[in-house]
N, C-alpha and C positions, 0 to 999 in steps of 0.2 A: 251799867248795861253796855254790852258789848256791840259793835255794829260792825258786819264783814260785806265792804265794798267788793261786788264781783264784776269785773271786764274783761269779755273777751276782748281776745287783738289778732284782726287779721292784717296785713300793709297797710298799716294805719298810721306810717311816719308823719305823715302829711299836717294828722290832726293834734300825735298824743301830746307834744309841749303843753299845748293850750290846755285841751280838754283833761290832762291828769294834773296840773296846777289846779286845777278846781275842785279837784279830789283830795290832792293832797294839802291842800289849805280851806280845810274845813274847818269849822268852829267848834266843833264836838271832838273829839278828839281820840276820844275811846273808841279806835275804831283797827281794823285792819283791812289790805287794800290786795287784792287777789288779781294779778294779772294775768293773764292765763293767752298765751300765743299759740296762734294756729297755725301753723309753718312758716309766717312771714316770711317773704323774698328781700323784705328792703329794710332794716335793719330794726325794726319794731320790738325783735325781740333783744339784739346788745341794748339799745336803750333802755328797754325795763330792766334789766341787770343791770345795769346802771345807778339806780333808782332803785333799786334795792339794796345796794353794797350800800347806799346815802342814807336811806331812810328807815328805820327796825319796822316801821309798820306793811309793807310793802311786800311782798310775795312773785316773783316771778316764777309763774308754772308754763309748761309744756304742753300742750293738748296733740297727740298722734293722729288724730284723727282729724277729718275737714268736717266743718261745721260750729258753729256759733253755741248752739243748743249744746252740745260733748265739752265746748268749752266751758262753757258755764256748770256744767256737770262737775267738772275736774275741779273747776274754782270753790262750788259746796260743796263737794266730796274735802278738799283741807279748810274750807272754813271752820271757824271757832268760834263766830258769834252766837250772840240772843237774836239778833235779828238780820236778815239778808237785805241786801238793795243791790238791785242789777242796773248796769248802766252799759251805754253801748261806747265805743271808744270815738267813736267821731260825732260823740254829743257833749252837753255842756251841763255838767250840775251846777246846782247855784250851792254859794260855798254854805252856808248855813241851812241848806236842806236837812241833811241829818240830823241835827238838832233841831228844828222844826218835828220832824219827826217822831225824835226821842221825847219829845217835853209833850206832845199831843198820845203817846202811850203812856208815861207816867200818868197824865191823866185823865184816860181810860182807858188803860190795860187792853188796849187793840191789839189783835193778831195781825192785821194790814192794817197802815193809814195811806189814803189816797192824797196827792195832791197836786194840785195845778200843774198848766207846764208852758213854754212857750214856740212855736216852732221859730224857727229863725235861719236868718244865711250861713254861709260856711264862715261869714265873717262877725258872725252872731248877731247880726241885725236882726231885730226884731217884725218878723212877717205877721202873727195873730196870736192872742194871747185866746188860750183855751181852759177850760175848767175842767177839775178831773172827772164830777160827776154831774150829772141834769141836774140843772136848774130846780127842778121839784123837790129835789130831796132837802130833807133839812138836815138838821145838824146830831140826829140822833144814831143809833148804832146802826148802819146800812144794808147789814145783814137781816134786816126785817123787812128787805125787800127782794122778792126772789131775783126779778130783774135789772140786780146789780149787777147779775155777771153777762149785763149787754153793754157796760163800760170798755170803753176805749183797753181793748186787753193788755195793751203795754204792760211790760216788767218797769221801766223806767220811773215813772211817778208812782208808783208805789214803795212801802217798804214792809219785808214779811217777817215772821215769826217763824225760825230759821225751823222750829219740828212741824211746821205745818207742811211743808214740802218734803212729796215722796220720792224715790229714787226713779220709781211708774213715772213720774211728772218730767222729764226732760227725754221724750220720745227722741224717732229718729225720724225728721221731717224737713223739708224746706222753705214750708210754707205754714205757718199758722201753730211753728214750733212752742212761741213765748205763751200764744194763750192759753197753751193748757196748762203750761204751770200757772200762770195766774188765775183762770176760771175754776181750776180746781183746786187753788188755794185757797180764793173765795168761797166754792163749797165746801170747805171743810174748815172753815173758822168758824168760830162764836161771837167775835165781835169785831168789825169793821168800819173805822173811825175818817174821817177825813177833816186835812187842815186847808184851808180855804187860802192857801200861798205857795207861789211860783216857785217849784222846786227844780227844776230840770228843764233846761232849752234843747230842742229836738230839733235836729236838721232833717225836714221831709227831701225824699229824692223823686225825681221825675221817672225814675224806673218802668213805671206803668204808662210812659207815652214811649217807649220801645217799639221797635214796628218788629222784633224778633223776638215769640214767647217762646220758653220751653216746655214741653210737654211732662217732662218728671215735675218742672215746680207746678203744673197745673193740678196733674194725679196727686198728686202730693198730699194734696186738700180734702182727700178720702181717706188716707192715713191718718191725718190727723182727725179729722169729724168722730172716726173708728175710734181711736185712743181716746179721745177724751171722753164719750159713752164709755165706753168700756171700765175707765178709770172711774164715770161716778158712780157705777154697778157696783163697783168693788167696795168703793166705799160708802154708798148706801145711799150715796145723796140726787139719784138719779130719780127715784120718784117722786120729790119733790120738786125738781130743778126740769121736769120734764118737758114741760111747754116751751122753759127759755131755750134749753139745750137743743130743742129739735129747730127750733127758729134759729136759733144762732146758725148751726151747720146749714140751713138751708142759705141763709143766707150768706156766708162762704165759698157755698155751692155753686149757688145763681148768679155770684159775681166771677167767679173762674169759666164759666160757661160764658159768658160775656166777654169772658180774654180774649177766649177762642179766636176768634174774628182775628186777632193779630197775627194769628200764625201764617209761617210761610211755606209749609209744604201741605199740600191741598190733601192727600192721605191721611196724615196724621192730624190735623185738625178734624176732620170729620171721624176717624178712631177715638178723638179726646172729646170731643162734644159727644160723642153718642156712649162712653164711659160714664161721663158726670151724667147725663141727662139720665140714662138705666137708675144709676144711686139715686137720684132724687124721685123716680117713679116707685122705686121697690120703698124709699124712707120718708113716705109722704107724711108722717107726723106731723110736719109741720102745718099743712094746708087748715088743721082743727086746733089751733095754737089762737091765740087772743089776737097776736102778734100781727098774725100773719091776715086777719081778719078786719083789723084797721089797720092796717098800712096800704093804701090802693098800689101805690109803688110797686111794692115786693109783689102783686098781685098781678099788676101788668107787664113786670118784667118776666115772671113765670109763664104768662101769656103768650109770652112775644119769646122765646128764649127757651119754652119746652115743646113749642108747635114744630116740627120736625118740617114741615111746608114753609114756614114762616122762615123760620131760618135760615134754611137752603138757598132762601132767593138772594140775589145778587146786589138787588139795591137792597134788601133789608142788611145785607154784612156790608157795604160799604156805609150806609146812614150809622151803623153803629161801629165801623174801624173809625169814622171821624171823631166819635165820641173820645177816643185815644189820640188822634192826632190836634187836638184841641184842649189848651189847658185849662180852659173854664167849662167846659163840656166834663172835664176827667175829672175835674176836683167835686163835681154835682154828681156824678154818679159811681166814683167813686165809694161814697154813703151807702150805694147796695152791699158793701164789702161790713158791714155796720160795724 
């Protein structure tokens, strides 16, 4: 069984020493390593040339295009494997992940297996160690639960079944790009396996305590919501997935409306909140979703977040820009982004 490691590489000098030693000293071996560069300014991409003239398994490719998502595009478009695993370049796989992997589909033939991961510093310390799926679930095919695909969307700790991903699945987004290949890779498997071990150390970034948002990544999160309806129409799996799908994007929604507040020119924040807020009035699905029915949270943030009075007031955006200027306030509501 073949396994095709995909990384993009945007000026990732910084990290790839480390982080592609852990790729390329894996314990599985049957494997090939798709680099794929996004114009780097700082020598990102002679180094993976580099490291391909060294090593036969290793691919350095070109992406012309800006974006993370096109790169990964480029990397499965020359992949050869049975199976895909995405990784991002300034994280950390752990080196016997793959085989972890491999050994839990030999024994059951999973199209995805999910697993563990830890986030950690840039110096790989260890910050909190996370599980890939709730607690509730047990150990049986996971696809017998519709609301797997409300799992932590990452590409990272997963690993796919390289015909399960469609060409549809790598939109053009800047926000919420990875989950549709993974949600809709999840709809459309048959059986989705998880091993109960730390496959991938993930460096979270404080991006979201920015006191400068932009307005295309905020919109952005309608393009995506769009695509991936659209995607499980096509492929049929939209009337059963319908509850989760509509909660998901709402909840996507209700956290980008929530950004708002960060923004710094007083015009275009109130164009972008009154964008998202229209979406979510016209695609109220979600409000008659299970979901959305116990969760008081999701209920009072649509409360306080869709009242057009409520918002507008002065102390209601300042009590919630502090939500972002506080990193234990960001990491608790953060969770609206689910």
């Amino acid at each position: 069984m073949k396994v095709s490691v995909i990384i993009p590489i945007y000026n990732a000098m910084e990290y790839l020493p480390i982080s592609l030693e852990k790729v390329l000293n894996q314990t599985y071996h049957n494997i090939e390593i798709l680099l794929v560069d996004n114009n780097s300014k700082d020598g990102s991409y002679d180094y993976i040339k580099t490291l391909e003239k060294n090593d036969c398994r290793v691919k350095a490719l070109i992406a012309t295009m800006q974006g993370p998502n096109y790169a990964r595009k480029v990397g499965f478009e020359a992949s050869t494997g049975d199976y895909v695993l995405f990784c991002d370049s300034d994280d950390f796989i752990v080196e016997d992940a793959v085989e972890c992997f491999v050994n839990k589909i030999k024994e059951t033939n999973a199209d995805i297996v999910v697993g563990n991961y830890k986030e950690v510093t840039k110096n790989n310390e260890v910050l909190k160690e996370r599980k890939g799926i709730p607690y509730k679930y047990n150990g049986e095919n996971l696809k017998e639960h519709n609301d797997i695909i409300h799992i932590k969307p990452a590409l990272w700790n997963k690993i796919f079944r390289r015909n399960l991903i469609k060409e549809s699945f790598f939109i053009t987004s800047k926000i919420g790009e990875d989950m549709v290949i993974t949600i809709s890779s999840i709809m459309e498997a048959k059986n989705i396996a998880y091993v109960d071990k730390t496959v991938y150390h993930y460096v979270p970034n404080d991006e979201g305590l920015s006191n400068s948002v932009n307005a295309r990544n905020l919109l952005d999160i309608l393009t995506t919501t769009e695509e991936l309806k659209k995607i499980a129409k096509t492929q049929n799996t939209y009337n059963r997935y319908e509850d989760e799908i509509e909660f998901l994007c709402f909840t996507h929604v209700i956290y980008k409306i929530l950004r708002t507040v960060m923004m710094e020119n007083e015009d275009e924040r109130i164009e972008v909140y009154t964008r998202l807020r229209e979406y979510l009035k016209k695609n109220c699905k979600y409000k008659e979703t299970k979901y959305y029915k116990t969760k008081i949270y999701y209920r009072i943030a649509a409360m306080l977040l869709m009242n057009n009075n409520i918002y507008n007031l002065n102390i209601s955006r300042k009590m919630l820009k502090a939500i972002f200027e506080n990193k234990t306030l960001y990491k608790y509501f953060k969770k609206l982004d689910n």
